[in-house]
C-alpha positions as CSV (number, residue, x, y, z in Angstrom):
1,X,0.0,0.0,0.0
2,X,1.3,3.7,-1.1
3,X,2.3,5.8,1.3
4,X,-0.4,8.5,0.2
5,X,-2.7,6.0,0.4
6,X,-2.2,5.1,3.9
7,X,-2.3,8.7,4.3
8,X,-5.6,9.0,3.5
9,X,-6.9,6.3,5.2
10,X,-5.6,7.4,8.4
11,X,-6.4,11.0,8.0
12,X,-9.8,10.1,6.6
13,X,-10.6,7.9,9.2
14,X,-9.8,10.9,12.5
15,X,-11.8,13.2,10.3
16,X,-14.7,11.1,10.0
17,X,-14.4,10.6,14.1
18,X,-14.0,14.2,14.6
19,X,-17.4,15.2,12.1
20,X,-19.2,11.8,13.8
21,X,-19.1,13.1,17.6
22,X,-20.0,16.9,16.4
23,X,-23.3,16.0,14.9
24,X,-23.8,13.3,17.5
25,X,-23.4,16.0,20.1
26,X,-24.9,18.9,18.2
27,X,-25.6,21.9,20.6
28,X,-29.4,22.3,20.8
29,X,-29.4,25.7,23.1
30,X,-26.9,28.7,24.0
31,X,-25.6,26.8,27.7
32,X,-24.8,23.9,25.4
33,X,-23.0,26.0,22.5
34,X,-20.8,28.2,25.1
35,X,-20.4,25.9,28.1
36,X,-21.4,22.3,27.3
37,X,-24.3,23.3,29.7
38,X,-21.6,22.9,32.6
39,X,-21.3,18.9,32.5
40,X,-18.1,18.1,31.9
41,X,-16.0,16.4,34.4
42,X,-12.7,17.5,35.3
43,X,-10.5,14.3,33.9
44,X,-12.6,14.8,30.7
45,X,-12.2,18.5,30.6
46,X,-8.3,18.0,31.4
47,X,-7.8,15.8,28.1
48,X,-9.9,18.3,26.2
49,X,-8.5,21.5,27.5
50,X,-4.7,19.7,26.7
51,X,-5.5,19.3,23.3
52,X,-7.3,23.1,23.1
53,X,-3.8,24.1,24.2
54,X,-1.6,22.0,22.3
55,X,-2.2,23.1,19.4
56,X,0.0,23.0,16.0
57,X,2.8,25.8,17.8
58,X,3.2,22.5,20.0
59,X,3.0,19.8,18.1
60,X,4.4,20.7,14.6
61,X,6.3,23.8,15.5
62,X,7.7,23.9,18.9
63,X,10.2,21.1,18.5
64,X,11.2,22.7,15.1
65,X,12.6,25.6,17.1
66,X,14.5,23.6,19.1
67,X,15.7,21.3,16.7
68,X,17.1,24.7,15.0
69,X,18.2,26.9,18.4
70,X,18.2,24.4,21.0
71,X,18.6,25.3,24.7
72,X,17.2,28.9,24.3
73,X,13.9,27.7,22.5
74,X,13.7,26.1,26.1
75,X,11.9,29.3,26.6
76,X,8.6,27.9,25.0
77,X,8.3,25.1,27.1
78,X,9.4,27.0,30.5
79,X,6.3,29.7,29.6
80,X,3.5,27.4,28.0
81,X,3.9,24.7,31.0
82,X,4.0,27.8,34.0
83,X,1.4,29.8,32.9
84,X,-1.1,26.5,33.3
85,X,0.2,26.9,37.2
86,X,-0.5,30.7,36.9
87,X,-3.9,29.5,35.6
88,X,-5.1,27.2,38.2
89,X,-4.0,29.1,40.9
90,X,-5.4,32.7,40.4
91,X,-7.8,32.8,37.6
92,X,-9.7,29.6,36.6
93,X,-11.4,28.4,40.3
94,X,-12.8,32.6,40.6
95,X,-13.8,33.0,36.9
96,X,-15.6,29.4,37.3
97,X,-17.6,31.2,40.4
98,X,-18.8,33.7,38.6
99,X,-20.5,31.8,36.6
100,X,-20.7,33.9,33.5
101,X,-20.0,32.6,29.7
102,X,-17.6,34.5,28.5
103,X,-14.5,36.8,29.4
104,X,-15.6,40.2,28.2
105,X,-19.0,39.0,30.1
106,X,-16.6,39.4,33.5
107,X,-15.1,42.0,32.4
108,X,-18.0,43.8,31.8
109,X,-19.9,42.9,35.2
110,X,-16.7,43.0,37.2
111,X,-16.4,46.9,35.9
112,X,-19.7,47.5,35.7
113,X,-19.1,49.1,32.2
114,X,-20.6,48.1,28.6
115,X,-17.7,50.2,27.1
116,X,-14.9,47.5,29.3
117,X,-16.9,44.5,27.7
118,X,-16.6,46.0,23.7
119,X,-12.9,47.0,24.5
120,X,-12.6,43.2,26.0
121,X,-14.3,42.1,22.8
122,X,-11.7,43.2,20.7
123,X,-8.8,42.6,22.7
124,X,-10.5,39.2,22.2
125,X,-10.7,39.4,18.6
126,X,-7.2,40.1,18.4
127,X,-5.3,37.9,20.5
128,X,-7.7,34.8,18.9
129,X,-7.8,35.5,15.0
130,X,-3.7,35.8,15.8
131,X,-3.5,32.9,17.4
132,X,-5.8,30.8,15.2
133,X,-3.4,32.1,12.1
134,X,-1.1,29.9,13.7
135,X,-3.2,26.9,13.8
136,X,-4.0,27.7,9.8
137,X,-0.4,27.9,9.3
138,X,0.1,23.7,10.9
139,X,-2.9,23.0,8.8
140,X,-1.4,24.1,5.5
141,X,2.0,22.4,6.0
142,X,0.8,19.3,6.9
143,X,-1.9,19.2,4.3
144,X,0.6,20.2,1.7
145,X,2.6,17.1,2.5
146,X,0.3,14.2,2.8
147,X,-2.2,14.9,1.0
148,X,0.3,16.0,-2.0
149,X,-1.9,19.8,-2.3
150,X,-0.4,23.3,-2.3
151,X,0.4,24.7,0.9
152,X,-3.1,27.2,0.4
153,X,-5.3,24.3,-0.7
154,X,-4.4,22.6,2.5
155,X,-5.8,25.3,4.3
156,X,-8.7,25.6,2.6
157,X,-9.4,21.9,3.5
158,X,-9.2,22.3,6.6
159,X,-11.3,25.6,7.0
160,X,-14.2,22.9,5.3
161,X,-13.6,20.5,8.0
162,X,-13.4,23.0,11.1
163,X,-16.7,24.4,10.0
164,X,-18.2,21.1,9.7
165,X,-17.8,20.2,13.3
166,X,-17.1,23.4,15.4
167,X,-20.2,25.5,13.4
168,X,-22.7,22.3,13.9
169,X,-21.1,21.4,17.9
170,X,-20.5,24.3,19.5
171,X,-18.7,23.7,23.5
172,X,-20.5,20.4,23.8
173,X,-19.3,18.5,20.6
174,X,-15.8,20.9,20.4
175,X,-15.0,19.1,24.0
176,X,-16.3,15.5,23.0
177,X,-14.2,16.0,19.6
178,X,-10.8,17.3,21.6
179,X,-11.4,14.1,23.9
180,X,-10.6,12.1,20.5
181,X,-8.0,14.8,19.3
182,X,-6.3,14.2,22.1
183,X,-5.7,10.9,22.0
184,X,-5.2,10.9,18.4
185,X,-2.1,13.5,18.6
186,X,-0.4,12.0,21.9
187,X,0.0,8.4,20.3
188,X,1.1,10.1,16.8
189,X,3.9,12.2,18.6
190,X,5.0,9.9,21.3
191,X,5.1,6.4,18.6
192,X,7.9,8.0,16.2
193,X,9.7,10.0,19.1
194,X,10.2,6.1,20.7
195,X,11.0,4.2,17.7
196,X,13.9,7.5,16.9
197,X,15.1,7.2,20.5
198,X,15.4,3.1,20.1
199,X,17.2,4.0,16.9
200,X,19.4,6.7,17.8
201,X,20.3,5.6,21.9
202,X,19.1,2.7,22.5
203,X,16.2,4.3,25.0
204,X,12.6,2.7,25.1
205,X,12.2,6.6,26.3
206,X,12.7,9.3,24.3
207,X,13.2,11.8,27.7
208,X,15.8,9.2,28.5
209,X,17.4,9.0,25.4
210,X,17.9,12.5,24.9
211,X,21.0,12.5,27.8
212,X,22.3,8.9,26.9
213,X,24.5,7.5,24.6
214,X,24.2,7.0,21.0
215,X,24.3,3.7,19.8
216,X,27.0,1.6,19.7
217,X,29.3,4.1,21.8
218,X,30.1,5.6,24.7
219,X,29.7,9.5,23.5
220,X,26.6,11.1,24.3
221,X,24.2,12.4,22.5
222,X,24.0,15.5,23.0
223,X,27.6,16.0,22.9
224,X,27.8,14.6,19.6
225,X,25.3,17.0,18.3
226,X,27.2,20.1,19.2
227,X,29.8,18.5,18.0
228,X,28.4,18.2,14.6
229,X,26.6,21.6,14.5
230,X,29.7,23.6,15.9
231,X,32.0,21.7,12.6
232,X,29.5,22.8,10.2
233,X,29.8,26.4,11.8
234,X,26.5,26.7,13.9
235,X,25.9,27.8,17.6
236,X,26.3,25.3,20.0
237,X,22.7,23.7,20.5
238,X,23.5,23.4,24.3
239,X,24.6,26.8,24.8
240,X,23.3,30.2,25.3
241,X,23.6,32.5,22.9
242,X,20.4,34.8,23.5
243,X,19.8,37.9,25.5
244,X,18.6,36.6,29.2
245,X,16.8,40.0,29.7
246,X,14.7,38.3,26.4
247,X,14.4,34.8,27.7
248,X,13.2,35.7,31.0
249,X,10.8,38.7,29.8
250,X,9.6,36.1,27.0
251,X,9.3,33.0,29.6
252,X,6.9,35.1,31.2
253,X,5.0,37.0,28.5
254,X,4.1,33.1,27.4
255,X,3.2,32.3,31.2
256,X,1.2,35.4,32.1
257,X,-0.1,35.2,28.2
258,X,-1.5,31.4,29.0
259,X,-2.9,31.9,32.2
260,X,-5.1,34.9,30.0
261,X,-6.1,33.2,26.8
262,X,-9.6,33.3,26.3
263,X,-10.4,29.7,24.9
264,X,-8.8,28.3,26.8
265,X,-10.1,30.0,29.8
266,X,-13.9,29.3,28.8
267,X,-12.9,25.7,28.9
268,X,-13.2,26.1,32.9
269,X,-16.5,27.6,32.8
270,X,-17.7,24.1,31.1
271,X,-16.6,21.9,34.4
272,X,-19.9,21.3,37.6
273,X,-18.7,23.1,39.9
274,X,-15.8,25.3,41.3
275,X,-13.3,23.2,42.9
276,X,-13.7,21.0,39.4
277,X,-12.0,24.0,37.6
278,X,-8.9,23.8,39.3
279,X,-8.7,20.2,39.1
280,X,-8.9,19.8,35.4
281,X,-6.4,22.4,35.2
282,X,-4.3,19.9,37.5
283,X,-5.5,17.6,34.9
284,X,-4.6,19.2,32.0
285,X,-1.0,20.0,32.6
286,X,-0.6,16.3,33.6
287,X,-2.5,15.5,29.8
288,X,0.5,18.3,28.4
289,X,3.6,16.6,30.1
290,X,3.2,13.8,28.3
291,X,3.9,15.6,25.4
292,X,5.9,18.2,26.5
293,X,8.6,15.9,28.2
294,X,9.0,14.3,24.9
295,X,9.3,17.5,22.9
296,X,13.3,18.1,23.6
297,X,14.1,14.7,22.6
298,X,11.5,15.1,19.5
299,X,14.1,18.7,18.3
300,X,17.4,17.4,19.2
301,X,16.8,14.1,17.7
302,X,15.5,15.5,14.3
303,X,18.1,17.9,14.3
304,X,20.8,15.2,14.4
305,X,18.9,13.1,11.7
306,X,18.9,16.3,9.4
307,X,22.3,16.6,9.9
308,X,22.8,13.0,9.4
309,X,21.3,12.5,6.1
310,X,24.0,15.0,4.3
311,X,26.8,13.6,6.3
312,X,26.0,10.2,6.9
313,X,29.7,10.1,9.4
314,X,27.9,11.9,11.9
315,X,26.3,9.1,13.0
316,X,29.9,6.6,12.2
317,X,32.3,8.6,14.2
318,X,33.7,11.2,11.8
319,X,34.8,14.2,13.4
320,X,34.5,15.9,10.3
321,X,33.1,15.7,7.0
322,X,31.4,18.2,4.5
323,X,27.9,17.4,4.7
324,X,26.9,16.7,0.7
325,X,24.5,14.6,-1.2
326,X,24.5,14.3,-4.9
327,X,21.8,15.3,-6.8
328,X,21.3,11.8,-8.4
329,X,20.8,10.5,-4.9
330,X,18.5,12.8,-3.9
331,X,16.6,12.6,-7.7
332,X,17.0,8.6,-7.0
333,X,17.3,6.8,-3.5
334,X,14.8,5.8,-1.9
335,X,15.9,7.1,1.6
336,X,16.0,10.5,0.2
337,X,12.6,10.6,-1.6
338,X,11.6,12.7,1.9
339,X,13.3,15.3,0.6
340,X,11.7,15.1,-2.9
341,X,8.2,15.0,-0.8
342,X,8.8,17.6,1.0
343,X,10.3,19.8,-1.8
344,X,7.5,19.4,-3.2
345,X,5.3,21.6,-0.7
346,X,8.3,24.6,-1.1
347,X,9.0,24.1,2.8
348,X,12.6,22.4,1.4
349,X,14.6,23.6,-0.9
350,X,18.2,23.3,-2.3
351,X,20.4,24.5,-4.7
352,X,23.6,23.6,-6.3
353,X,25.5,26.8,-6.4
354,X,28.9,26.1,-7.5
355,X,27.9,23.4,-10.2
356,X,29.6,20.3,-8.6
357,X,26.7,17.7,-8.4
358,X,26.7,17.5,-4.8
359,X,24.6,19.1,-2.3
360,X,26.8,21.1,0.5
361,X,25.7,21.9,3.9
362,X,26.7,24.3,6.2
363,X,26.5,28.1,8.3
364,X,27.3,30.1,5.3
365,X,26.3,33.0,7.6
366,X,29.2,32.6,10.7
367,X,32.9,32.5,10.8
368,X,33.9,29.1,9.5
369,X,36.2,26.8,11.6
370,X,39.5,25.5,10.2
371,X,38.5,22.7,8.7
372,X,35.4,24.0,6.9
373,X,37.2,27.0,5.7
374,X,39.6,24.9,4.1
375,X,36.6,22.7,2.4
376,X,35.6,26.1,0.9
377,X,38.5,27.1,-0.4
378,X,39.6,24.3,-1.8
379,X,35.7,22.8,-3.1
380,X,35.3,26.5,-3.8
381,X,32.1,26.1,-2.3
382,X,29.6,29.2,-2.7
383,X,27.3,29.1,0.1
384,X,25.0,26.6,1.8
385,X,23.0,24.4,-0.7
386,X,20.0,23.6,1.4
387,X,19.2,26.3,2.3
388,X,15.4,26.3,3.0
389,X,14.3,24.1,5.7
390,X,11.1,25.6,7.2
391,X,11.1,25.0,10.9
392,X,7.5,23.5,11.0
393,X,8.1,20.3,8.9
394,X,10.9,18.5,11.2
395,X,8.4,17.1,13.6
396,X,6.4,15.7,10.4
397,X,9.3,14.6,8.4
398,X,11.1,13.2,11.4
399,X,9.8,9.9,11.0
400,X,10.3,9.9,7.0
401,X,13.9,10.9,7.7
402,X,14.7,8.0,10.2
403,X,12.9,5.4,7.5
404,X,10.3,4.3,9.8
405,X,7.3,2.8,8.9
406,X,4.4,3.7,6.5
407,X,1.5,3.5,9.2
408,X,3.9,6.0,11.6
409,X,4.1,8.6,9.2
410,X,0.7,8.4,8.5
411,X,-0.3,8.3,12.0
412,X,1.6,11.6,12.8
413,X,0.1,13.3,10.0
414,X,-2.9,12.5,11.5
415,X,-1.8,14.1,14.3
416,X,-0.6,17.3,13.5
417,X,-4.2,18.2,11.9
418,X,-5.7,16.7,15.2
419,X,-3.2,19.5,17.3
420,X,-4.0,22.3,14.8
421,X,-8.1,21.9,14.3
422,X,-8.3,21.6,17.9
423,X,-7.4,24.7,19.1
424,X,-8.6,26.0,16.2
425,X,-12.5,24.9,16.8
426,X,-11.5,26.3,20.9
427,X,-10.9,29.6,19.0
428,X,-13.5,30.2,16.8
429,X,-15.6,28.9,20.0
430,X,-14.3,31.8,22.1
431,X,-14.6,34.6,19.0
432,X,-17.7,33.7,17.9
433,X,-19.0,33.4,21.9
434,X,-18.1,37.0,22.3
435,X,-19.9,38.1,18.7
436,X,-22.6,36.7,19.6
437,X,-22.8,37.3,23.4
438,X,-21.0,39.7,24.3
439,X,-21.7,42.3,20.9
440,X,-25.3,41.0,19.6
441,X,-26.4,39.7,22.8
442,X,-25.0,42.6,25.6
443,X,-25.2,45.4,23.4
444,X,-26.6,45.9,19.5
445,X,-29.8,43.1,20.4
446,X,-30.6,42.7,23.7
447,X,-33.6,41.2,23.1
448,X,-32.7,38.4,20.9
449,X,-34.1,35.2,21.2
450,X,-31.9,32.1,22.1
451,X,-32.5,30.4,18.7
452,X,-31.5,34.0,17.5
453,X,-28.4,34.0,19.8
454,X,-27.4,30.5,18.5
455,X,-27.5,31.3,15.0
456,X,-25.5,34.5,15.5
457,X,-22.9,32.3,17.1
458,X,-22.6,29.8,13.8
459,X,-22.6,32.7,11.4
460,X,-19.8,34.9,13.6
461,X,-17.9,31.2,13.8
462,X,-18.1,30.6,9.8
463,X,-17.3,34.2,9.3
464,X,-14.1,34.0,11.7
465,X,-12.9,30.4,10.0
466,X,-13.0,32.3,6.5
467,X,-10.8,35.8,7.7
468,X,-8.2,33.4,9.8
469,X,-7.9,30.9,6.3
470,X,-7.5,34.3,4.5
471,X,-4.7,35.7,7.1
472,X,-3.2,31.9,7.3
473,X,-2.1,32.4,3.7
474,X,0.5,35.2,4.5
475,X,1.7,34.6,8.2
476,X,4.2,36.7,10.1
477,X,6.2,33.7,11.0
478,X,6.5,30.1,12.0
479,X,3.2,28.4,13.7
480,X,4.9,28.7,16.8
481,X,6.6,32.3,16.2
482,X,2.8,33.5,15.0
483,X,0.9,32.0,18.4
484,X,3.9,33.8,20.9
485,X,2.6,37.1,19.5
486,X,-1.1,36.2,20.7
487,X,0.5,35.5,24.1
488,X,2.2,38.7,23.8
489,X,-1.3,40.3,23.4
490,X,-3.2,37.9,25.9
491,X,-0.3,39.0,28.2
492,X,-1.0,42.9,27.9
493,X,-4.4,42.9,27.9
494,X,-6.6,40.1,29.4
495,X,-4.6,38.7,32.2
496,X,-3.9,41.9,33.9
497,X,-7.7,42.9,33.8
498,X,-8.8,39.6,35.1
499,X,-5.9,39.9,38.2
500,X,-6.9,43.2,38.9
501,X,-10.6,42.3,38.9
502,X,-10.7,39.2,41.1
503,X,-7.9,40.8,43.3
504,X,-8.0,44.5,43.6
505,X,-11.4,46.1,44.9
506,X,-10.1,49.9,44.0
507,X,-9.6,48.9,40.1
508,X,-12.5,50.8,38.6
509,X,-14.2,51.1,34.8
510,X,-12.0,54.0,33.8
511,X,-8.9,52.0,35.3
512,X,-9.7,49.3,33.6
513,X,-10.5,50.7,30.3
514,X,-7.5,52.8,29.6
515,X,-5.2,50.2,31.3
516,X,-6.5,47.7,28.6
517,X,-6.2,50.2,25.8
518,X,-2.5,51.4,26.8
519,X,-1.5,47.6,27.1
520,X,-2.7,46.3,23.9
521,X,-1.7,49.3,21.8
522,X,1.7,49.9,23.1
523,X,2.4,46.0,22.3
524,X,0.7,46.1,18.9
525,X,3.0,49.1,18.1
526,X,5.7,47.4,18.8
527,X,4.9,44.2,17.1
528,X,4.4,45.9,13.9
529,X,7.5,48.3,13.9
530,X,9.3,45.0,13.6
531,X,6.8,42.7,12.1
532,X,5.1,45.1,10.1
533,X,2.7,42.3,8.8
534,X,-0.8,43.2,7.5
535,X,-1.4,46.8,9.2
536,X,1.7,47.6,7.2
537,X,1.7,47.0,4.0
538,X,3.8,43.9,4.5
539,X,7.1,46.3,5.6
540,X,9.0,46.4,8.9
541,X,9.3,50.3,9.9
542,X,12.6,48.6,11.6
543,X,14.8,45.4,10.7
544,X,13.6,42.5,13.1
545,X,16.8,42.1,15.0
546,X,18.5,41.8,18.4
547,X,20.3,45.0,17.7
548,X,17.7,47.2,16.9
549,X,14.8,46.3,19.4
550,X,14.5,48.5,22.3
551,X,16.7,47.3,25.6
552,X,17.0,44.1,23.0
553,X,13.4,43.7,23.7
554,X,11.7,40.5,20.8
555,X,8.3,41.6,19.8
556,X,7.1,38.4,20.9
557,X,8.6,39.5,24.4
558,X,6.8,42.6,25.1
559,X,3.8,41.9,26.0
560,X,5.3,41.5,29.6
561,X,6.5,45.3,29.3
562,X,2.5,45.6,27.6
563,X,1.2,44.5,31.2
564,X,3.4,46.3,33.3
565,X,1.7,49.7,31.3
566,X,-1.6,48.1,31.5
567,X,-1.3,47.7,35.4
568,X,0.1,51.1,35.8
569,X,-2.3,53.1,33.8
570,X,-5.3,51.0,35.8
571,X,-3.6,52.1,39.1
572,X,-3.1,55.8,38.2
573,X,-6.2,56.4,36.4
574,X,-8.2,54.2,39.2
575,X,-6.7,56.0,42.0
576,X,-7.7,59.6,40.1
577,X,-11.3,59.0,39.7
578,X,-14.3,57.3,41.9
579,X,-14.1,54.1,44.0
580,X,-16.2,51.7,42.8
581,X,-19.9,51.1,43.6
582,X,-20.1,49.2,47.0
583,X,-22.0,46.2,45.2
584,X,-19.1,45.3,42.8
585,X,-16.7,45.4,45.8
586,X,-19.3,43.0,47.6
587,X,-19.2,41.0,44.4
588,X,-15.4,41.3,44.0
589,X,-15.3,39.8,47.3
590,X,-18.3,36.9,47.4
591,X,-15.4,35.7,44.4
592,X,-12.8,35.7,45.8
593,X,-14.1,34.2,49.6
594,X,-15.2,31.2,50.3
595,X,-19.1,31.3,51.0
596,X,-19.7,30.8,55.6
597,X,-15.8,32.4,55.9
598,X,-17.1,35.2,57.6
599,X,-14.3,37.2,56.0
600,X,-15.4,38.7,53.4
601,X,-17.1,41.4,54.6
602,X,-15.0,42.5,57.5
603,X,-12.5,44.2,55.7
């Protein structure tokens, strides 16, 4: 059986699961379509609200940028993993009590305010139709591989199938269909990521494997790699080479950033009752180890089978070898025709510069060593021959670079759509909630009936799935790169508002307004003076490096510097104007205390 056709029949088969459980759990009324009318219990919610958050950034793109930096990409797993503590200790059990569907909804009760809900709207808007671009993004690549499309045709396929199931499902089917996502993606990454570890060390365990020995030696692993990268002129992939400042400020603009995403923060308000919230957050990040742990091994492991395929010595001993394939080879044998796939889909892409036949690989971009200085001069090599090698497709041609079987690649395809249209339906779920709720409902149609409500909710979903296909065509980055700036944004606008609401009884509407406002402008300013994608006519005002951001500030770190404005200007504007009403301070604090405490009140 081909390879495309067990493709299909894998791929096929999830997708026929995933369109199965959303009409058998079709969402009949506005509790079911928002909050899966509250009956979901926490183990449940856990497995669902792991696959909402790992999403293609994690699953196709995270290890890529470790495979590619290595110990400074650390970052992403350091931030995604603590802002789930963040999340379970200070926001999801109080958010749960209040009992409302949606965030702007709290926002706009807790500040009393219909202007603070619209501003939470589009803060909303924003962070989610950023993030989903990401999701597009892992949609497209791993469409344009298996299923042998272009890179936009795969997104378009699967727009189609999120529609399908997250317009038809709301909450209810969305969590029922994670459930299977879930399972579907943790199998496909952890089956490969075992069978490269037995291969490469020896380890059942890829988490193992990553600090033993390769096979058939005594050197390690990981010290063979940066011995391989370093000879070929790249940094070492155990050292640091980044600006801490910008690790730790980005470490926390993805923790704060998690712990106030929307979608994933509406998955709590689906659980029976409050203490359930912060146990399927408990739940969750146990559900997200098990991929997480595995993700390190998953980018250093693919990284040294990269490196491996041009210079086959790496894994024989060599200490050092041009890395070169011919072109007949790669034309030819069959343990190259991954890279003929994947050339294919434009994510790979070489070139033979100086004529010779042979494929050479290397930092044409650093200082050479000695012995690859001398390989240029006297190959009179002209640069790096492979030099395209997009960041999101070593996770998925991982397993077709180590040779392993058909049904594994297959499997992991299956995979990365399962990551990607997961978060992608929690998403749309969150922007078309707040259409629907939060703009038709709370302000232009007050009045509308349920049924009304509902249908408002499908239309502002399908609407949402066609603008993030549309964006997904012409991404600022990587999957991964794409979803950090929606932390950024989550992390200068929602999170702080939500703190300050639940634990500050002076924050009032005009505090919380402006503090929103100069948080989420201040980091979209500074995103596009560096990314200056879509607002800006596809130009950078600035060159996206370390050497001109501010303090050597990353766009994707500022949304830390984003909250610390949006905190401020709530304080100062707060502390300017009137206290608010005694009853939200009462409510503020019926959250935030236990019910029988006898505290509450006292203070």
């Amino acid at each position: 059986m081909s390879q495309y056709t067990l493709n299909l029949i894998f791929i096929g088969i999830s997708f026929a699961i995933y369109i199965f459980i959303a009409i058998w759990a079709r969402a009949g009324s506005t509790s079911e379509f928002y909050a899966a009318n509250r009956g979901v219990s926490p183990v449940m919610n856990g497995m669902a609200t792991a696959a909402d958050w790992m999403s293609a950034a994690s699953f196709i793109s995270m290890a890529g940028l470790i495979a590619f930096t290595g110990y400074d990409n650390s970052t992403y797993l350091m931030g995604w993993t603590g802002g789930y503590v963040l999340l379970a200790l200070l926001l999801a059990p109080y958010l749960r009590k209040f009992g409302k569907f949606t965030v702007p909804e709290f926002i706009g009760d807790r500040f009393y305010s219909r202007t603070a809900r619209i501003i939470g709207v589009v803060c909303l808007l924003i962070i989610s139709i950023t993030y989903v671009i990401g999701q597009m993004t892992g949609v497209g690549v791993t469409f344009s591989r298996y299923l042998e499309v272009s890179n936009s045709t795969g997104l378009w396929i699967g727009a189609a199938l999120v529609f399908c199931y997250a317009v038809l499902g709301g909450m209810k089917g969305i969590t029922y269909t994670q459930v299977a996502q879930y399972v579907v993606l943790i199998i496909a990454y952890t089956i490969p990521a075992i069978f490269i570890a037995l291969q490469l060390t020896g380890h059942v365990l890829p988490q193992t494997g990553l600090f033993g020995s390769l096979s058939g030696g005594d050197t390690k692993f990981l010290a063979k790699l940066d011995q391989v990268v370093t000879d070929l002129g790249f940094a070492n992939y155990t050292g640091h080479h980044k600006s801490t400042l910008d690790m730790v400020l980005f470490t926390l603009a993805l923790m704060i950033g998690t712990a106030g995403l929307p979608h994933v923060i509406i998955r709590f308000f689906t659980v029976p009752k409050v203490s359930d919230a912060r146990s399927s957050a408990g739940w969750a990040l146990v559900f997200i180890a098990l991929l997480y742990t595995v993700a390190p091994a998953v980018g250093a492991m693919s990284r040294f089978n990269l490196t491996a395929t041009m210079w086959p010595g790496a894994k024989t001993g060599e200490t050092y070898s041009q890395p070169a394939v011919s072109l007949d080879a790669i034309e030819n044998a069959p343990e190259l025709e991954w890279m003929r796939n994947w050339q294919v889909t434009g994510l790979l892409g070489w070139e033979d510069k100086n004529g010779d036949g042979l494929i050479q690989y290397y930092n044409d971009k650093a200082e050479p060593g000695e012995a690859l200085a001398a390989t240029i001069a006297e190959q009179n090599l002209q640069g790096n021959e492979l030099p395209t090698v997009n960041n999101d497709i070593m996770v998925l041609a991982n397993p077709e670079i180590a040779n392993l079987p058909g049904w594994v690649i297959a499997i992991v395809a299956a995979g990365g759509l399962a990551a990607a249209l997961s978060t992608a339906a929690g998403l749309l779920l969150a922007i078309s909630g707040a259409v629907s709720h939060d703009l038709v409902k709370g302000w232009l149609a007050p009045e509308i009936s349920e049924k009304g409500e509902l249908m408002a909710a499908r239309v502002s979903m399908a609407v949402s799935i066609l603008v993030a296909t549309i964006l997904g065509l012409n991404p600022p980055g990587f999957a991964a790169q794409t979803v950090a700036l929606a932390f950024g944004l989550a992390a200068s606008s929602i999170f702080p508002v939500l703190m300050m609401g639940i634990f500050s009884t002076r924050i009032n509407k005009q505090g919380a307004i402006w503090g929103m406002l100069a948080g989420i402008i201040s980091t979209l300013l500074y995103i596009f003076t560096y990314k200056g994608w879509f607002f800006i006519s596809g130009t950078n005002m600035l060159e996206d490096t370390a050497a001109n951001w501010l303090f050597g500030i990353s766009p994707a770190s500022f949304g830390v510097i984003g909250a610390l404005i949006n905190f401020g200007v709530a304080y100062l504007v707060s502390n300017a104007t009137e206290e608010p009403p005694v009853e939200i301070v009462e409510l503020v604090e019926s959250i935030r205390v236990p019910r029988g405490s006898g505290a509450a009140l006292d203070h």
